[in-house]
C-alpha positions in Angstrom: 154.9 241.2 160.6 155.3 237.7 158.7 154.8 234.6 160.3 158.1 232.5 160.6 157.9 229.0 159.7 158.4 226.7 162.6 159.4 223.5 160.4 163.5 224.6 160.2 163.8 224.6 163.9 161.8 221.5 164.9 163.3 217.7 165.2 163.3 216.4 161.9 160.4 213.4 163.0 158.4 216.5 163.3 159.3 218.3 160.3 158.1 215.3 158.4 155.1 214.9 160.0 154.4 218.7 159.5 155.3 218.9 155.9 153.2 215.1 155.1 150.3 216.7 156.4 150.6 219.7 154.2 150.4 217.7 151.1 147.2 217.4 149.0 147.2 213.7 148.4 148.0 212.1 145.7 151.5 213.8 145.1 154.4 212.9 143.6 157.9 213.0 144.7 158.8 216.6 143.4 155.5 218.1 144.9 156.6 216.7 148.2 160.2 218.4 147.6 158.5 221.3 146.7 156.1 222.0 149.9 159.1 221.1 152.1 160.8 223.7 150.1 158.0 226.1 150.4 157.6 225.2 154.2 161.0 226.1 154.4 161.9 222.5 155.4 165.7 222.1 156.3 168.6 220.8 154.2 168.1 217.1 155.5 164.0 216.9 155.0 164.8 217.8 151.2 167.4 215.2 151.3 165.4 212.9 152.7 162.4 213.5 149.9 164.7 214.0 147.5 165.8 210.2 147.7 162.7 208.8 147.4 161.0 206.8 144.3 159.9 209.2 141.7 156.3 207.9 141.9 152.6 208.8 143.1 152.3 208.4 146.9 148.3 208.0 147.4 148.2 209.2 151.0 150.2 210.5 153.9 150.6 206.4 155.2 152.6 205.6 151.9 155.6 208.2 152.2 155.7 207.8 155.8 156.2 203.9 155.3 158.9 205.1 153.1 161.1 207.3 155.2 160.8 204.8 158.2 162.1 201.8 156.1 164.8 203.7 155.1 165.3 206.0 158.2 164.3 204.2 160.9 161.4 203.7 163.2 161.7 206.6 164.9 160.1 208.8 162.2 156.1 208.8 162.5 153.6 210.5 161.2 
């Protein structure tokens, strides 16, 4: 038997914080896409990634800072 990813069915707050702890720091924009893809993150995390700054992010802190400016406070890590 496989092990289903969780990430697809959980509230997108927690699909980020999830997927941002997966990440070997420092990563760039398209690794980010990338494990969310692999995590099997939904449609609107990889939206969500996929609009940020192509750039290094040095830690978990400096995406999360990110996503909240443009997505609200509600999104924590």
């Amino acid at each position: 038997m496989t092990k289903k990813s969780k990430i697809p069915t959980e509230a997108i707050d927690l699909q980020i914080a999830d997927v941002l702890r997966a990440v070997p720091y420092p990563a760039n924009k398209d690794q980010l896409v990338e494990i969310a893809r692999d995590a099997g993150a939904s449609n609107e995390l990889l939206s969500i990634l996929d609009g940020l700054p192509e750039q290094d992010y040095a830690d978990i802190e400096s995406v999360a800072r990110l996503i909240g400016s443009n997505y609200g406070p509600g999104v924590s890590v």
